[in-house]
C-alpha positions in Angstrom: -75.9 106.6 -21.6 -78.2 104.1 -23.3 -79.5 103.7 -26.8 -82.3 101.1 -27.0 -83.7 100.3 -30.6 -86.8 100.2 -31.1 -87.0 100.6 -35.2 -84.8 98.9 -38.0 -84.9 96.8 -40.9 -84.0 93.5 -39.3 -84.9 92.2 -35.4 -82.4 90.9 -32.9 -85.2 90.1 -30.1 -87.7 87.1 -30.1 -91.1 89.5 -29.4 -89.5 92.4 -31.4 -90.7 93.5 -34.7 -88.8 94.8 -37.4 -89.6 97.0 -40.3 -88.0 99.3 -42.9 -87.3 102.6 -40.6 -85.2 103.8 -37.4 -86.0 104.9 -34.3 -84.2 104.4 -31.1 -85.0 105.5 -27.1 -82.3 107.3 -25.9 -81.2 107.8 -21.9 -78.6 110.5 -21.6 -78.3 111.2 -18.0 -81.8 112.9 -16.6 -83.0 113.5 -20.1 -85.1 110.9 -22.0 -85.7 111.2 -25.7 -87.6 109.6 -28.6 -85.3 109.4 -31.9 -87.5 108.9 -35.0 -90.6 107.1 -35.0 -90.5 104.9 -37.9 -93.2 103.5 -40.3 -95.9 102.6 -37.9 -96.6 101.4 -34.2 -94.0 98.9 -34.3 -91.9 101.9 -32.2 -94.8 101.6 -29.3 -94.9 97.8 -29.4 -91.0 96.8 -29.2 -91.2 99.7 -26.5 -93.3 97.8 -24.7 -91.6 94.5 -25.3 -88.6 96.2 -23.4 -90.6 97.5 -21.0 -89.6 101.8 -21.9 -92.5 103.9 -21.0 -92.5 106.2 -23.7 -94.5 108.6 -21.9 -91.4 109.3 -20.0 -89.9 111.1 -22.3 -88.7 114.6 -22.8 -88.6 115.1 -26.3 -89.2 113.9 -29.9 -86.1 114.8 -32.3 -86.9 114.4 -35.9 -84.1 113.4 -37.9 -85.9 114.5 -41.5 -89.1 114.0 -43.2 -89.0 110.7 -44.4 -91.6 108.4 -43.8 -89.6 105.4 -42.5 -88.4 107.6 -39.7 -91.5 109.6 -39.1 -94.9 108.0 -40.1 -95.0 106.7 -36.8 -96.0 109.3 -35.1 -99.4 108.7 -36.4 -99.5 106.2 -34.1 -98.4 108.2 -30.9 -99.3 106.2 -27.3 -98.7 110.5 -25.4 -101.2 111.8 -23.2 -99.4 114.3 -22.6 -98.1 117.5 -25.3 -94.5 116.2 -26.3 -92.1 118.6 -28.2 -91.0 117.5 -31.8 -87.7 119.3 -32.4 -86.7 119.4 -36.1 -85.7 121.2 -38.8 -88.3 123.6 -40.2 -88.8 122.1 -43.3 -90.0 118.9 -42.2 -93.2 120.2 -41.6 -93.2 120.9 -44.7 -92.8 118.3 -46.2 -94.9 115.8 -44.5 -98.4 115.1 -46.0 -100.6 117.7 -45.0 -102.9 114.8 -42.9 -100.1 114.1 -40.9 -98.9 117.2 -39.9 -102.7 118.2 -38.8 -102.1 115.3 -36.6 -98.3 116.8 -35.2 -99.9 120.4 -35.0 -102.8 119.5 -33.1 -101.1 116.6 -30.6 -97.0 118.0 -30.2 -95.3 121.6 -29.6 -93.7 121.6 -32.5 -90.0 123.4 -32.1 -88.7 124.3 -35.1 -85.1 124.8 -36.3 -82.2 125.9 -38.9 -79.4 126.1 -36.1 -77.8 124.0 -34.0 -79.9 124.1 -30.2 -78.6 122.8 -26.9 -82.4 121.0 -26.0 -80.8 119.7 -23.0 -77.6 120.3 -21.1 -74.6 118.8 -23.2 -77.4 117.1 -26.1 -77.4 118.9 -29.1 -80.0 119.0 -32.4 -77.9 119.5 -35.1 -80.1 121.5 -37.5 -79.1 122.2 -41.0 -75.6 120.2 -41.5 -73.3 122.1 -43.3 -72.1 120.2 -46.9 -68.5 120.2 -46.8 -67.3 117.3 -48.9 -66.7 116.9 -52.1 -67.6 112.5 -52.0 -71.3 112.8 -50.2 -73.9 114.0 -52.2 -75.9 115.7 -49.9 -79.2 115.0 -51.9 -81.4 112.4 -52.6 -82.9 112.4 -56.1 -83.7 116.3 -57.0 -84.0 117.1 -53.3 -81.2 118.7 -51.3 -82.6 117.4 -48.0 -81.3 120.2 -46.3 -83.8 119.3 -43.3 -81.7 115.9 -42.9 -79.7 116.4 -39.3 -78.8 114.4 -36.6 -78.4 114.4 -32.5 -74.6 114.9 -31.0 -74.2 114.4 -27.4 -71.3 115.7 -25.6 -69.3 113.2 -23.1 -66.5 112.6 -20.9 -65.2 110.3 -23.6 -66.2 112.5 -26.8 -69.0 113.1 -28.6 -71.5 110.6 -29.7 -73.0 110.9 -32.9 -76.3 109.7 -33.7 -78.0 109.8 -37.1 -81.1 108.8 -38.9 -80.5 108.4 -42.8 -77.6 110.7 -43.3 -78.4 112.1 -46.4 -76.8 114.8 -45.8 -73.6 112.8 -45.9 -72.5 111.2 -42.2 -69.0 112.4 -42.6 -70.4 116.0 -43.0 -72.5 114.9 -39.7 -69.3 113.9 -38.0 -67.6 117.4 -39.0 -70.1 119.6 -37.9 -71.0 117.3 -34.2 -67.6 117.9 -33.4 -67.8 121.7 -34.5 -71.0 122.3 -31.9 -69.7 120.1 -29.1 -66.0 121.1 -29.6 -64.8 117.4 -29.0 -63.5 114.4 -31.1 -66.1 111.2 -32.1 -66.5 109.1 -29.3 -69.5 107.1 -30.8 -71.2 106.7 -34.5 -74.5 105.5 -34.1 -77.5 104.9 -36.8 -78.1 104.8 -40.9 -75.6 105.9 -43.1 -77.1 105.4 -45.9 -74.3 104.1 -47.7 -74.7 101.5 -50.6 -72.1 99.3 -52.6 -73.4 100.9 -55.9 -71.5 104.4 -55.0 -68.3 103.2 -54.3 -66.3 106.1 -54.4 -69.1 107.3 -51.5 -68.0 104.1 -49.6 -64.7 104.1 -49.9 -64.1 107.6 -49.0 -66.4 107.1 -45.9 -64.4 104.5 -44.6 -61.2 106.4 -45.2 -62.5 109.2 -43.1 -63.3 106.8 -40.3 -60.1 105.1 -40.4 -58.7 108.4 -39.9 -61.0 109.6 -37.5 -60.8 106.2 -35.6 -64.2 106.6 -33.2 -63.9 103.8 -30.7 -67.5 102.8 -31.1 -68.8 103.0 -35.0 -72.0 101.0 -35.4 -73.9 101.3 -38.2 -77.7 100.3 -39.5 -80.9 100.7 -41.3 -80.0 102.1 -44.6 -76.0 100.5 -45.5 -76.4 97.8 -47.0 -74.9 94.0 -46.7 -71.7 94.3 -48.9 -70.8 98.1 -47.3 -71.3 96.3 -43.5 -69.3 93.3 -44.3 -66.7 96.3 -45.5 -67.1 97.8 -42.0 -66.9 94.7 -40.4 -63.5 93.7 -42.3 -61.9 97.4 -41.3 -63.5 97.8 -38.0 -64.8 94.6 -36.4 -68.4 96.2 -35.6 -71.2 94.5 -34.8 -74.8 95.3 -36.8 -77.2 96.3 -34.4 -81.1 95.5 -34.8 -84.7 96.2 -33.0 -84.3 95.2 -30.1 -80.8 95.8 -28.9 -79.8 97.8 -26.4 -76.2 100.1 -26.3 -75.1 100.8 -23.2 -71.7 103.6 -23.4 -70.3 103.7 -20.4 
C-alpha cells in the first residue's frame, strides 16, 4: 500500500507545490484512488511531478465539503466519468457553480453509511460522535458530512482522514468498528490546535493508549501540537511530495 501526497500546507519535494489543503493518491492493492483534491490544480501538477497518471484511477473519495480539500476538482485533468463517493451533504454544500461542474463531469455516489467501494477499502460515511473531548463541529456547523477512508490489512486497519472535524479519535472508533481490526496506521489532518488543549491532550492520551505503529499526522495540527507528537511518538511530518509506502 502506498500513499503519495500530492496536497498540504508545506512541500517536501524540489518541483512540488504546496498550498493550504490535502489530497493524497492512494495504491491499495488493484484499486487506485484520488483522496481530496485540494484548493486548485496544484493536485494535477505535483501528480505529474511524480509521474501518477491520475487518469488511472478508480475513484474520487471526498472527505467533506471544504474547499481546501475539494475546490480542486474544478480543475479535473479526467477524460473519462470518475465516481466521487461522499457523504450526501456535500453536495450540498458546495457552491452551486461547482457542483454543476461535479454533476455534469463525475457519477456522483452518495452516502450516510459506511460502503465497502472496493474489497477490504471502506468510505466511512457519517462518523458516529462518541466523545465527550472532540467537538464534532466547526463553528455552528455539525459537519456531519466530515468522514474519512479505513482500509483493512494484514497488519490492521489504516486510517486515513482529511480535516477530522468530526473528531479523529471518533474516526479511529468507528474504522475499527467497520473493519473489525485494531489501528494499524493514522494518516492525514487532525485538525488539532494548541488553543484547545484539553482537545490535544486527550487526543494524545487516546493514541498512547491505542499505540498505532504508524501515526503521522498533517495539514491542519499545528506546530506546537506536532512538536507534542513528535516528543510522545517520534513521527515524522509529512508534506507534498512524500510518498508512504506500508509494507
Amino acid at each position: 500500500m502506498e500513499i503519495a501526497i500530492l496536497c498540504e500546507n508545506t512541500s517536501s519535494s524540489v518541483g512540488c507545490l504546496a498550498e493550504w489543503g490535502y489530497s493524497s493518491f492512494i495504491r491499495f492493492g488493484e484499486t487506485k484512488i484520488l483522496f481530496d483534491t485540494g484548493y486548485s490544480d496544484v493536485y494535477t501538477r505535483n501528480a505529474k511531478e511524480l509521474n501518477i497518471d491520475l487518469e488511472e484511477i478508480d475513484c474520487i473519495v471526498l472527505s467533506h465539503f471544504h474547499c481546501d480539500h475539494t475546490r480542486g476538482l474544478q480543475y479535473h485533468p479526467f477524460s473519462s466519468r470518475k465516481k466521487i463517493l461522499c457523504h450526501p451533504d456535500v453536495f450540498k454544500k458546495l457552491p452551486n457553480e461547482e457542483t454543476i461542474v461535479l454533476r455534469k463531469d463525475f457519477e456522483l455516489v452518495p452516502s450516510r453509511k459506511s460502503l465497502e467501494f472496493a474489497e477490504n477499502a471502506f468510505f466511512l460515511g457519517e462518523i458516529p460522535r462518541k466523545t465527550t473531548f472532540e467537538k464534532g463541529r466547526l463553528d455552528n456547523d455539525e459537519l456531519l458530512d466530515d468522514s474519512a477512508i479505513a482500509f483493512k490489512t494484514e497488519k490492521g486497519a489504516v486510517v486515513i482522514s482529511g480535516c477530522s472535524h468530526a473528531g479523529i479519535c471518533n474516526i479511529c472508533e468507528y474504522a475499527k468498528k467497520v473493519t473489525g481490526q485494531p489501528l494499524y496506521a493514522v494518516i492525514g489532518g487532525f485538525h488539532l490546535f494548541e488553543n484547545d488543549e484539553t482537545t490535544v491532550k486527550e487526543t494524545l492520551n487516546y493514541f498512547q493508549r491505542e499505540k498505532p505503529p504508524k501515526l503521522l499526522p498533517m495539514h491542519c495540527v499545528d506546530f506546537p501540537t506536532l512538536a507534542r507528537f513528535h516528543q510522545l511518538f517520534g513521527i515524522k511530518k509529512y508534506s507534498a511530495g512524500d510518498v508512504i509506502s506500508l509494507a
